[in-house]
C-alpha positions in Angstrom: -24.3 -21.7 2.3 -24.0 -18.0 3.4 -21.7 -19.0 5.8 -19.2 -20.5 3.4 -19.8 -17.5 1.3 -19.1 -15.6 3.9 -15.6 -18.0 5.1 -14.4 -17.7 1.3 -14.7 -13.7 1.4 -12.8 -14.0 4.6 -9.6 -16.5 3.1 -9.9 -14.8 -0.3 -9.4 -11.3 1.5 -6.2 -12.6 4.1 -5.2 -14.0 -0.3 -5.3 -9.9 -1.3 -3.7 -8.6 2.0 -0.9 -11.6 1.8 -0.3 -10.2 -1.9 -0.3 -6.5 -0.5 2.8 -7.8 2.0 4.3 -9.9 -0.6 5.4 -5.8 -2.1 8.8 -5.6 0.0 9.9 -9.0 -0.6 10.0 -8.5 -4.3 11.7 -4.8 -3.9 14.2 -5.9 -1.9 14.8 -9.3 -4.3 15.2 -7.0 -7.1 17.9 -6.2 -8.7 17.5 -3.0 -10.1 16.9 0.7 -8.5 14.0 0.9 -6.1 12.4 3.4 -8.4 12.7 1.4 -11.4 11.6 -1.5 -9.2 8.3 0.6 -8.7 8.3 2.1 -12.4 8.4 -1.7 -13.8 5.3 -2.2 -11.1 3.3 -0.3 -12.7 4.5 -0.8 -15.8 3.8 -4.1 -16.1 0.2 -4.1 -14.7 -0.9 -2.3 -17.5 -1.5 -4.8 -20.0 -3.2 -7.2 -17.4 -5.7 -4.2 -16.7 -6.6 -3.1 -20.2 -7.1 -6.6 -21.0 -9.4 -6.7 -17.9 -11.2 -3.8 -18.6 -11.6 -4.8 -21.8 -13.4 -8.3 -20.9 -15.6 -6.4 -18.3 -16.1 -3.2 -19.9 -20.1 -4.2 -20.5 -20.2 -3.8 -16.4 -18.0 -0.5 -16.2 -19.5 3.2 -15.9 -18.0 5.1 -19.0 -16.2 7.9 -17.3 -15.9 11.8 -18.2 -12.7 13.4 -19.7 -12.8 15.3 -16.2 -12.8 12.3 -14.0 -10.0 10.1 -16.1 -8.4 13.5 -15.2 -8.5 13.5 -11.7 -8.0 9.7 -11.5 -4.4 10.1 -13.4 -3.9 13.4 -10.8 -4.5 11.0 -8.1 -1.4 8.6 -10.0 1.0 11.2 -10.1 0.5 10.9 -5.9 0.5 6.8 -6.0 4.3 7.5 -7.9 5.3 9.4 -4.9 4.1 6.6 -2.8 5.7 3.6 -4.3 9.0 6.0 -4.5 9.8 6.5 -0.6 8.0 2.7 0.1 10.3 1.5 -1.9 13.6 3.1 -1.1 12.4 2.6 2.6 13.1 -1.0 2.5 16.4 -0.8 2.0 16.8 1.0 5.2 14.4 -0.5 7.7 12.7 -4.0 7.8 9.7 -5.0 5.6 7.7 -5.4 8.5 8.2 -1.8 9.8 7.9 -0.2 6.2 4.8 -2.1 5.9 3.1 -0.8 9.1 4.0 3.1 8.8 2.7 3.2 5.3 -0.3 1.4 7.1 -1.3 5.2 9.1 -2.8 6.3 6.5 -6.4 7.1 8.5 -4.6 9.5 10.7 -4.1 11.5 7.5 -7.5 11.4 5.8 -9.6 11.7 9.1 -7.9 14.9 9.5 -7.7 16.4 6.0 -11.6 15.4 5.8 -12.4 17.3 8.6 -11.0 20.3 7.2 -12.0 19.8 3.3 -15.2 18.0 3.9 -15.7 19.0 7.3 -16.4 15.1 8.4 -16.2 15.1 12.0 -13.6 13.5 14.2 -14.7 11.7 17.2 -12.9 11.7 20.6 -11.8 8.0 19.2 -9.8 9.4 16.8 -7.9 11.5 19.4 -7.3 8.1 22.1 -6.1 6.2 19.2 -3.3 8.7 17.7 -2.2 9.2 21.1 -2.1 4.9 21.2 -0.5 4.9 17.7 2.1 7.2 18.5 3.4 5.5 21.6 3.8 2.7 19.5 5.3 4.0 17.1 7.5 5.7 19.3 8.4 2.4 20.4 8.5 0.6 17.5 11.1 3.0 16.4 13.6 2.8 19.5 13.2 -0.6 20.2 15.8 -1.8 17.0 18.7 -3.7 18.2 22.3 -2.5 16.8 20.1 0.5 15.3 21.9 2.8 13.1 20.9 6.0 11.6 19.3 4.6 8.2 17.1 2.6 10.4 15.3 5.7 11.4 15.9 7.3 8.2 13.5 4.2 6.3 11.0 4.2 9.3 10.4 8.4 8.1 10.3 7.3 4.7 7.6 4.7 5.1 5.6 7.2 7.1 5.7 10.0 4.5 4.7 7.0 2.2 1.3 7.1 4.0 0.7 10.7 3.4 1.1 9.8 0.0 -1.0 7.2 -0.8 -3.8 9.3 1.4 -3.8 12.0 -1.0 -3.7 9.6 -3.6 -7.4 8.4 -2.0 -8.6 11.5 -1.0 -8.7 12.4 -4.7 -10.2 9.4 -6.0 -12.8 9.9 -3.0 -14.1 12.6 -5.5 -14.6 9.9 -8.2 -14.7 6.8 -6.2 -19.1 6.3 -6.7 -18.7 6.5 -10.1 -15.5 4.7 -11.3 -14.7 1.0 -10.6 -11.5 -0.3 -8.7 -10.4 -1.5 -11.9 -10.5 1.7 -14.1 -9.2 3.7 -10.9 -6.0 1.4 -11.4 -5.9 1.4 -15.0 -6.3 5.2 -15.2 -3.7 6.1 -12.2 -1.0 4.1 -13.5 -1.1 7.0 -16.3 -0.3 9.6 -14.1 2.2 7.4 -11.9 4.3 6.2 -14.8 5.7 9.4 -15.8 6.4 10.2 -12.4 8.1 7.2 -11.6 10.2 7.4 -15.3 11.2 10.9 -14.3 12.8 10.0 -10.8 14.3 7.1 -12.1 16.0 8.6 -14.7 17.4 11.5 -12.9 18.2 9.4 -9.6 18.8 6.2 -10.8 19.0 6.4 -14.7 16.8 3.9 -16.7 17.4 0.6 -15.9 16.0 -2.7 -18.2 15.6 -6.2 -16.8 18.3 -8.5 -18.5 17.9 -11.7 -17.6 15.4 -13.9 -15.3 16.3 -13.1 -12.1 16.1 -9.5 -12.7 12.8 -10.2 -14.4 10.6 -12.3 -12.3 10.8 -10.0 -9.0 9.6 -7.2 -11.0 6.5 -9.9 -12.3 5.5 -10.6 -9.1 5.3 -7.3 -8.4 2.9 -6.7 -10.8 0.7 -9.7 -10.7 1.0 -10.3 -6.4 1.1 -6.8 -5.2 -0.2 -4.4 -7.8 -3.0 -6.8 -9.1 -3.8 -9.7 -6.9 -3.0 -7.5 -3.9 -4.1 -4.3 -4.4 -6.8 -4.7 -7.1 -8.6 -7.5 -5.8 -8.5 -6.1 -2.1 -10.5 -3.1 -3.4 -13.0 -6.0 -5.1 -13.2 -7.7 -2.2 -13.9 -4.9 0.4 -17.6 -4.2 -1.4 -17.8 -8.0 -0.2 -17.5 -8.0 3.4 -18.1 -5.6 6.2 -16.0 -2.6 7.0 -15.0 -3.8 10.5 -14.1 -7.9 9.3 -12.1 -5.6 6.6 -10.1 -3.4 8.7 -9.3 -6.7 10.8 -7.9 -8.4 8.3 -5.9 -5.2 6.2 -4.2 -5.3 9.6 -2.6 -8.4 8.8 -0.4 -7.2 6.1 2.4 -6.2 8.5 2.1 -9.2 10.7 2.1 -11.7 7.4 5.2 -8.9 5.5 7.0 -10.2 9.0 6.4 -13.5 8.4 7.6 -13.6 4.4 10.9 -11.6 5.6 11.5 -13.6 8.3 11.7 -16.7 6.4 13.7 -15.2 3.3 15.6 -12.2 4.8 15.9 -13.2 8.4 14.8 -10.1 9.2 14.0 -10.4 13.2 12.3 -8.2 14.9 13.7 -7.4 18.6 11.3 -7.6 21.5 10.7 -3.8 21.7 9.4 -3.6 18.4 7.3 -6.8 18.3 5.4 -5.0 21.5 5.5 -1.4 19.0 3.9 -3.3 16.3 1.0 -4.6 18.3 0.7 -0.8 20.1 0.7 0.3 16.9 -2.2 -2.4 15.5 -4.2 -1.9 18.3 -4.3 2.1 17.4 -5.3 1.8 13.5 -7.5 -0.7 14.8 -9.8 1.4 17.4 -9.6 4.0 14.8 -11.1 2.0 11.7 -13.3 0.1 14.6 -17.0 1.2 13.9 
């Protein structure tokens, strides 16, 4: 019995991680701006959370004014992170936005070192030397580049610096507040970030019909709530090092789902910089 436990944790995680991935298929399907792609996101995920937290409140910590605070800080960060991931796609592949926003431990093991003087290990060191060759690769290894392709490949990286402040600031709250009101309370702080770039980049955009509509849906309900949400569930569920296994497969499945609608094919040299690449977060997140 504790092994099929164990074997649903597993299939219901690669479920979360395949819902993470499923995030640049529906940007690129939509039809409106990237940033009102990401402010409809988050938008929409809104009501599904209240609703959530309403029917599991009983189980939730009540939290201080000061730590809704730094929750919707921490939003205003997540805005800046679905901003560049989003406008990346329309420059590089899904795949290769989807594994630069994935480098996100080389930002927080340093930044804890120096804020909450957590050590780094001579691990850390091999595998950012590993990640960078692959990246390095991953980068001139596109066939027919062009100059945007390198210009989305930035974007997605800054993306990770992003959404690492976005955790390090939740890491102050994170033993008190559930995954649930940590969503909840940062799409607060992302919203009027994400409305404020739209309108002066993009100008407000509405969904008009269907098509326009149902990318923006999934969005909210795959990526933001299935993917994200239950991932942070699921990882109190399994151990750390099964986890960071299986988060890896987000840019191996995002190449997969673009494949198959975008044709988006990756060239030798960058299948090889995506495994380089793998195999660094890996040994870094290996315990």
């Amino acid at each position: 019995m504790t092994i099929l436990k164990k074997n649903i944790n597993i299939i219901l995680t690669l479920l979360f991680v395949s819902g993470l991935a499923s995030g640049g298929i529906f940007v690129k399907l939509s039809e409106l701006g990237p940033i009102n792609t990401g402010f409809y996101r988050i938008l929409f995920s809104v009501p599904i959370l209240y609703i959530a937290l309403f029917f599991f409140s009983k189980n939730e910590k009540l939290l201080t004014l000061k730590e809704k605070l730094t929750i919707i800080l921490a939003g205003s960060f997540l805005a800046g992170d679905l901003i560049l991931w989003n406008i990346s796609f329309h420059y590089t592949t899904v795949a290769n936005a989807n594994l630069l926003a994935n480098m996100v431990p080389f930002i927080i093991v340093p930044v804890s070192y120096f804020f909450f003087r957590e050590k780094i290990s001579t691990r850390f060191f091999f595998s950012l030397l590993v990640t960078l060759v692959g990246v390095f690769i991953l980068i001139e290894g596109k066939e027919n580049a062009i100059s945007g392709n390198a210009y989305g490949n930035v974007l997605a990286f800054i993306t990770s610096i992003f959404y690492a402040t976005f955790l390090l600031i939740v890491y102050k709250v994170r033993s008190k507040a559930s995954a649930l009101q940590i969503m909840y309370y940062s799409s607060f702080g992302a919203l009027p970030i994400l409305f404020i770039a739209a309108l002066s980049n993009e100008g407000i955009s509405y969904p008009r019909n269907t098509s326009e509509l149902l990318p923006l849906l999934g969005l909210a309900i795959f990526s933001q709530i299935l993917g994200q949400g239950g991932l942070s569930y699921i990882l109190g569920k399994i151990s750390a090092n099964i986890a960071s296994v299986l988060v890896l497969t987000q840019p191996v499945i995002s190449a997969i789902f673009s494949y198959f609608i975008f044709r988006e094919i990756l060239s030798t040299m960058e299948m090889v910089g995506v495994f380089i690449v793998l195999l660094g977060i890996f040994l870094i997140k290996k315990k």
